[in-house]
Backbone as CSV, one residue per row, in Angstrom:
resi,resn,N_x,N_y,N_z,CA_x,CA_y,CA_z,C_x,C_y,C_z
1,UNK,-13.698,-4.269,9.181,-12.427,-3.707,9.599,-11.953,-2.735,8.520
2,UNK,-11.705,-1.675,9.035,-11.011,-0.905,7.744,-9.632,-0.560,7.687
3,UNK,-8.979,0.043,6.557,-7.722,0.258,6.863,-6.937,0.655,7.639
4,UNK,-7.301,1.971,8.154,-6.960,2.285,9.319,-6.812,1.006,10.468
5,UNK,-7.945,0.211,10.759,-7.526,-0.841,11.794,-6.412,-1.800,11.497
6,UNK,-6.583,-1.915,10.347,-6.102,-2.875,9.789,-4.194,-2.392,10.174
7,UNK,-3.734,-1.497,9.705,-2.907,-0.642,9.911,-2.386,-0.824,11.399
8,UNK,-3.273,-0.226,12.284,-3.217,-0.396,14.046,-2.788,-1.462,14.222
9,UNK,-3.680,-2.112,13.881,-3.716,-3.575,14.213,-2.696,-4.137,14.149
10,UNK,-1.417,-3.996,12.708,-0.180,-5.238,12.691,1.072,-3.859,13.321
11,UNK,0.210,-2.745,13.876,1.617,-1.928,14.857,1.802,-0.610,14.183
12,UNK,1.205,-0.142,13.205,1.194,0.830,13.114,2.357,1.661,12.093
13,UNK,1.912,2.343,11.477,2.805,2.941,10.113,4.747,2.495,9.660
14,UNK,4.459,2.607,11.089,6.422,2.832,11.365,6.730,1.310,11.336
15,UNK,5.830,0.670,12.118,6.116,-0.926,12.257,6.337,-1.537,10.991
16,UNK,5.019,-1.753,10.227,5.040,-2.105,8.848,5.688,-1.510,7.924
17,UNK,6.266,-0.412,7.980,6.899,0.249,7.062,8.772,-0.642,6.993
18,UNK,9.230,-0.474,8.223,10.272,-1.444,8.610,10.059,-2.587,8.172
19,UNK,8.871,-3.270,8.242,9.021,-5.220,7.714,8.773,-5.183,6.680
20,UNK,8.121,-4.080,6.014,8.109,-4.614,4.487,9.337,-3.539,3.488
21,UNK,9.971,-2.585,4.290,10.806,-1.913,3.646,10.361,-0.714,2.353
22,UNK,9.329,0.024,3.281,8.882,0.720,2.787,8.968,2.313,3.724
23,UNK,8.696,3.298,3.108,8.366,4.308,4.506,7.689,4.555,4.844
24,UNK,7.168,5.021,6.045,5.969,5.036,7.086,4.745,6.099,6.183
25,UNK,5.463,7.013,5.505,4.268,7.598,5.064,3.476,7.041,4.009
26,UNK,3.947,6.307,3.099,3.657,5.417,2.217,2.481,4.686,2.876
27,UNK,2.608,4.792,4.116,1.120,3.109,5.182,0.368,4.417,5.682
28,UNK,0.781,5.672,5.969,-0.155,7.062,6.519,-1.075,6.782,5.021
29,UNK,-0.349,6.910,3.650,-1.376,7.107,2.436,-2.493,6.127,2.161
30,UNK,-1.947,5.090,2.782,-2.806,3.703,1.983,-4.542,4.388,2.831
31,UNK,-4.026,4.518,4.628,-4.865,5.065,5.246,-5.667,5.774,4.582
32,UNK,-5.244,7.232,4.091,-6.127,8.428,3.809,-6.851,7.725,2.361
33,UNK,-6.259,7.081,1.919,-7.189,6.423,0.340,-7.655,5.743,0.844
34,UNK,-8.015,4.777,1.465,-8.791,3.499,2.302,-8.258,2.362,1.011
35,UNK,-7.167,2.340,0.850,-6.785,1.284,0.210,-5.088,0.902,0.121
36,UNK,-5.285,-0.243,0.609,-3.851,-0.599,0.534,-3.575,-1.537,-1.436
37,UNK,-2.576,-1.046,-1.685,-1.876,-1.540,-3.180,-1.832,-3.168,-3.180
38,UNK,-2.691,-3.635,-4.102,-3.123,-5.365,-4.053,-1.260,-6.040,-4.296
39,UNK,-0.404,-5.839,-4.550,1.352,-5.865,-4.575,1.517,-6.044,-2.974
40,UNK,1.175,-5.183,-2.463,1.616,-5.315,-0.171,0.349,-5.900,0.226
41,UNK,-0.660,-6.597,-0.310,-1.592,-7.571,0.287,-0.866,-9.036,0.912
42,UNK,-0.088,-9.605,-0.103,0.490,-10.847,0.454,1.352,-10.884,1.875
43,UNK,2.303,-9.599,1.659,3.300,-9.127,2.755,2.336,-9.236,3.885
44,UNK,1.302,-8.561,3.742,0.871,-7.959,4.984,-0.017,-8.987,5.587
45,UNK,-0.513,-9.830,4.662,-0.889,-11.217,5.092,-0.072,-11.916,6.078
46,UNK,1.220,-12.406,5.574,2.145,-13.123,6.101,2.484,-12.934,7.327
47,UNK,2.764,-10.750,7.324,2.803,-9.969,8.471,1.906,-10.510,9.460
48,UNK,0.720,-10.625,9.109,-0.573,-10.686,9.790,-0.507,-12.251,10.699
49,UNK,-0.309,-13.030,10.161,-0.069,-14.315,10.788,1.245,-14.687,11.506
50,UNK,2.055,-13.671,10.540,3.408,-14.012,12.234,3.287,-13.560,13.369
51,UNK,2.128,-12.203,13.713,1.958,-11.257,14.539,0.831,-12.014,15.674
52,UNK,0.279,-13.519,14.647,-1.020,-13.995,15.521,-2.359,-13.359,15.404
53,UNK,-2.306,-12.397,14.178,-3.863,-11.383,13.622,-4.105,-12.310,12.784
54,UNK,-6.022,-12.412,13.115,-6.626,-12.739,12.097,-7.018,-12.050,10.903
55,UNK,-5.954,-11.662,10.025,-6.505,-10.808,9.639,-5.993,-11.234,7.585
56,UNK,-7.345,-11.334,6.933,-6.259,-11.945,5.581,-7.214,-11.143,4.306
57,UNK,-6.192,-11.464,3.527,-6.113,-10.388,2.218,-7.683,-9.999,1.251
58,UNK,-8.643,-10.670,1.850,-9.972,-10.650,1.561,-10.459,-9.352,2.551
59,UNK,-10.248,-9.619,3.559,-10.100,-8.035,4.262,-9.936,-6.337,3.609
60,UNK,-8.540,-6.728,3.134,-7.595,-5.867,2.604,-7.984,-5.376,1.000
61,UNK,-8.238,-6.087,0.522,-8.491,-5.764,-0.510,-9.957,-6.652,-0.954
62,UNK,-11.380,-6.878,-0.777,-12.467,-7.449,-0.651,-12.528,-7.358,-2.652
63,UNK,-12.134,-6.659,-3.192,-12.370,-6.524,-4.807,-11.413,-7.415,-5.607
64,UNK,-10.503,-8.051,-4.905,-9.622,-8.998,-5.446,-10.049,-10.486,-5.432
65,UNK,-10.571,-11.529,-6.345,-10.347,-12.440,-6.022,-9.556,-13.271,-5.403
66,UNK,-9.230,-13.234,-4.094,-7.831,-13.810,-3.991,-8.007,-15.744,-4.116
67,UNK,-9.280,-16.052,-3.726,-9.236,-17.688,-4.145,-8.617,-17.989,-4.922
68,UNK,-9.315,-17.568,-5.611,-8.442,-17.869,-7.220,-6.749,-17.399,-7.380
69,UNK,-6.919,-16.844,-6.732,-4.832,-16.621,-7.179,-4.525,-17.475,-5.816
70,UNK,-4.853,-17.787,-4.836,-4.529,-18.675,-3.989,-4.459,-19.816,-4.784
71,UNK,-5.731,-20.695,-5.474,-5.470,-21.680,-6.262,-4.443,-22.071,-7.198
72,UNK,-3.717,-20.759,-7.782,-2.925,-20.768,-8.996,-1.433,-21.015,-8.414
73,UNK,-1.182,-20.390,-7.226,-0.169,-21.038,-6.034,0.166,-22.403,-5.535
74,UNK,-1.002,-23.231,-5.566,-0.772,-24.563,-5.128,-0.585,-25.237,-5.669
């Protein structure tokens, strides 16, 4: 899945830009870099599961350990 879907997928620039309180072009950029900022990984996680997407931060960012900072959470 890439960013772009990823993007589509929880509704699209304007959508996410509103729930996480950001502006829409800010989610157009993450697009054109193919990377979203490991800081809006969790959001968009959370996003992702209220929306009913399978979709989680290993996705989003595959260069982040996130196990491990998941572990450091519990």
């Amino acid at each position: 899945m890439t960013i772009k879907d990823i993007i589509k997928s929880l509704g699209g620039p304007a959508l996410i830009a509103g729930r996480i309180g950001i502006r829409p072009q800010a989610i157009s950029l993450w697009a054109i870099k193919d990377r979203i900022p490991a800081q809006r990984v969790p959001q968009l996680e959370r996003m992702a599961k209220e929306l009913g997407k399978p979709i989680r931060a290993e996705q989003m960012r595959p260069d982040i350990d996130w196990g491990v900072l998941r572990s450091l959470r519990d």
